[in-house]
N, C-alpha and C positions, 0 to 999 in steps of 0.2 A: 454571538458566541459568549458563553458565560462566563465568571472568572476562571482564573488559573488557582488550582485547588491541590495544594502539598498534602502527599499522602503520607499515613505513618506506617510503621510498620505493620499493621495487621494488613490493612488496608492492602503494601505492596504485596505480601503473599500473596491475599485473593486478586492481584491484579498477573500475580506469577502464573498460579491456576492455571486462568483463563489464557495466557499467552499458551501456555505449553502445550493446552487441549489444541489452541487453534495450530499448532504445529503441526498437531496429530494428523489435523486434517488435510494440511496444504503435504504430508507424507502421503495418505490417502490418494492424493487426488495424482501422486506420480502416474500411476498405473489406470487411472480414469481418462486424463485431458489425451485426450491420441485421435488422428485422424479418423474420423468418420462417425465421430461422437456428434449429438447436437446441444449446444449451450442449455439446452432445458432439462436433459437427462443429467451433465455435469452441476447445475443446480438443484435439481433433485434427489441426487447421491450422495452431496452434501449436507442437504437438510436431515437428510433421513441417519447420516452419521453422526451427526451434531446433535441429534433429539437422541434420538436410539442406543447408539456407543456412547454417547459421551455424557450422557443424561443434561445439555445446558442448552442454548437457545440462540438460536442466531437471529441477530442484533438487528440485522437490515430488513429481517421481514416484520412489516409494519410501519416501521419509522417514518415517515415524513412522507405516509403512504403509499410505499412502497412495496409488491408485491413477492419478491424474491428472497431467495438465501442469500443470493451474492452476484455482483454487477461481474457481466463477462464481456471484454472489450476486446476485438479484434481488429488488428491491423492497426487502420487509421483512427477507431475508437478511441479516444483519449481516456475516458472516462464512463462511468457509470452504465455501460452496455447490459440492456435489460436479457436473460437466456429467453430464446427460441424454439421453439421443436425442430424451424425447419432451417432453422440457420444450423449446418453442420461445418464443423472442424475440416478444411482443407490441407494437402499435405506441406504446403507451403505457409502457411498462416501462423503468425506471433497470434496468444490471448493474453489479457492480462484476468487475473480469476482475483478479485478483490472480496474477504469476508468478514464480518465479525463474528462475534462468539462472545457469550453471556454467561455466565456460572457465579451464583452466589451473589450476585447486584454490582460485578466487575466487568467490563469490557474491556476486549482485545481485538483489534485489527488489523489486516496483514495483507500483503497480495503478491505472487509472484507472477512473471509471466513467464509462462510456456511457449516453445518454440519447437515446430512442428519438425519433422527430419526431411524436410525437402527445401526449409526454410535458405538463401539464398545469403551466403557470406556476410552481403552489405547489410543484411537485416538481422543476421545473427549480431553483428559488431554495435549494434544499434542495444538490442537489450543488451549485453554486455555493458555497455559502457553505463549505461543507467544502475544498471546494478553495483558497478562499481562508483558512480557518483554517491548513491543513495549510501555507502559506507561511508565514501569521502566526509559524506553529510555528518552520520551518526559520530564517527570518533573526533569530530569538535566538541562532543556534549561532555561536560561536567561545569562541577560549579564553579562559578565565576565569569563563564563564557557565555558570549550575548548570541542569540538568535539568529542575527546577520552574520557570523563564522560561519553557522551553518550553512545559510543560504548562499553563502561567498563562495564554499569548496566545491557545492555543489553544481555550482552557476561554471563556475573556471573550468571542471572537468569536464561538464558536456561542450563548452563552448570551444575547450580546447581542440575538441574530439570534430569539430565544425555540426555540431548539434545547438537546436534552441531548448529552451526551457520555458514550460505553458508558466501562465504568473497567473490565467483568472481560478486556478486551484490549488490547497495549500494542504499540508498536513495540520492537525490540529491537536487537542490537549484531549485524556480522554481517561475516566477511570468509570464513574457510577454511570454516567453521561459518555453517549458515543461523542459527544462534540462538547468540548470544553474549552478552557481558553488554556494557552494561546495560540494563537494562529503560526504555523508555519510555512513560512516562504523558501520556495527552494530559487532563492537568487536573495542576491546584496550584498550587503557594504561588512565587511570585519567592524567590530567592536562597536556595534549599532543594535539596536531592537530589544527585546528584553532580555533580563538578567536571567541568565538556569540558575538553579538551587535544587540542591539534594532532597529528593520526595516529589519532582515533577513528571509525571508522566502524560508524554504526546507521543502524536507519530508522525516521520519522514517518510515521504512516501514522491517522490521526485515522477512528475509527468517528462517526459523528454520525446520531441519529434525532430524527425530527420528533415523536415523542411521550416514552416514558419510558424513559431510561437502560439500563433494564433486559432482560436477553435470556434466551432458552434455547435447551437445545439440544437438536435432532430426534432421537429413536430411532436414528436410521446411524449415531450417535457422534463428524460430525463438523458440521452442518447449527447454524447459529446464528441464530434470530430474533429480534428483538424481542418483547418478552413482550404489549405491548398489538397486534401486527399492523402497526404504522403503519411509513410508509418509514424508510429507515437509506442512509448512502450515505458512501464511503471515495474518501479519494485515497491513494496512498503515494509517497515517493520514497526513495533509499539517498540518503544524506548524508555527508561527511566533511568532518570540523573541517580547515580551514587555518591557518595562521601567523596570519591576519587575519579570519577571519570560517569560512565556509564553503565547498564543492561541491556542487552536488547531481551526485552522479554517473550516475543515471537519468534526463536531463533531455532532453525528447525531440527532437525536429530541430521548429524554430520554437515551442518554449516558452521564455518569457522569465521571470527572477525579477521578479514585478510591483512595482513602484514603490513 
């Protein structure tokens, strides 16, 4: 990963942009992710909104040769779920739709997971809590506050909740470059890891599964499960440190930083 690169002010506009477009989209995609869609028409819809409405470029097709708009992870997927034509949306089924989004030589990255209406209390309670870790996480940021607050609020809320936390993936730093430094861990120690300062922009993006921490990954080379099968479920936002606290710069039309 490369250094950690303080943006200035132009710099965070175009990084403003690019979050708000990629809001656009994860707005978009309410009325797309629904039972009986398959993950390859949901990457599809995506791309084709991202080029077309939005005139900018989504980040993940190409990169590290990758062929996609955006990794679609269901269930036990932890991570990086390539779309299918024939894998379709079940009515019981969490996804998690992870994307980036390019405008002006700025990136934004973001993911929600959707959760189907047949979806099963214990597994409803599962994205919740991750969602609400993944806040836990962001309102540690501002300057002065080390990396390990982060990964400490976020480590206590799922584990409080008797959830693990994946450690072999992290969020990361991210402005010209999808992947910059620093590395974000969602677990650790208070008042350890590195320093924020005002002009940093990464993302929190917390993996949480209902049974064991631990994952692997499918033969395609890029397919990441949980090792015991059981669910796994991801929120992410781009975040940038302020004078006084934080941004979330992928914050979407009627999300509010909760209380």
């Amino acid at each position: 990963m490369s250094a950690i690169i303080i943006k200035n002010a132009d710099e965070i506009d175009l990084m403003r942009q690019s979050g708000k477009l990629l809001a656009q989209v994860f707005k978009m995609l309410e009325d797309v992710v629904k039972p009986g869609v398959s993950t390859l028409e949901i990457n599809d819809r995506v791309e084709d909104y991202i080029v077309n409405e939005l005139q900018a470029r989504p980040a993940s097709k190409g990169q590290y040769g990758y062929k996609f708009a955006l990794n679609s992870s269901i269930n036990e997927v932890v991570c990086h779920g390539i779309p299918d034509k024939n894998r379709k949306l079940k009515a019981s089924d969490i996804i998690n739709v992870d994307i980036t989004l390019e405008k002006d030589g700025f990136i934004a990255d973001s993911s929600s997971t959707f959760v189907m209406p047949g979806a099963s209390r214990k597994t409803q309670k599962l994205v919740k809590t991750t969602y609400k870790a993944m806040w836990a996480g962001i309102k540690e940021v501002r300057p002065g506050a080390r990396l390990g607050d982060v990964g400490a609020a976020i480590q206590q809320t799922a584990e409080k909740a008797g959830y693990s936390v994946v450690r072999d993936y992290c969020g990361h730093g991210i402005g010209r470059d999808m992947h910059e430094g620093p590395s974000v861990m969602h677990f650790g120690k208070r008042g350890t890891g590195t320093l924020l300062k005002e002009g940093m922009t990464f993302t929190i993006e917390p993996m949480i599964n209902a049974g064991t921490e631990l994952t692997v990954t499918k033969e395609d080379g890029w397919t990441v499960e949980t090792l015991d099968r059981q669910l796994s479920a991801q929120w992410e936002h781009t975040v940038l440190v302020t004078a006084d606290g934080f941004e979330v710069l992928t914050l979407r039309e009627g999300e509010k930083v909760p209380g």
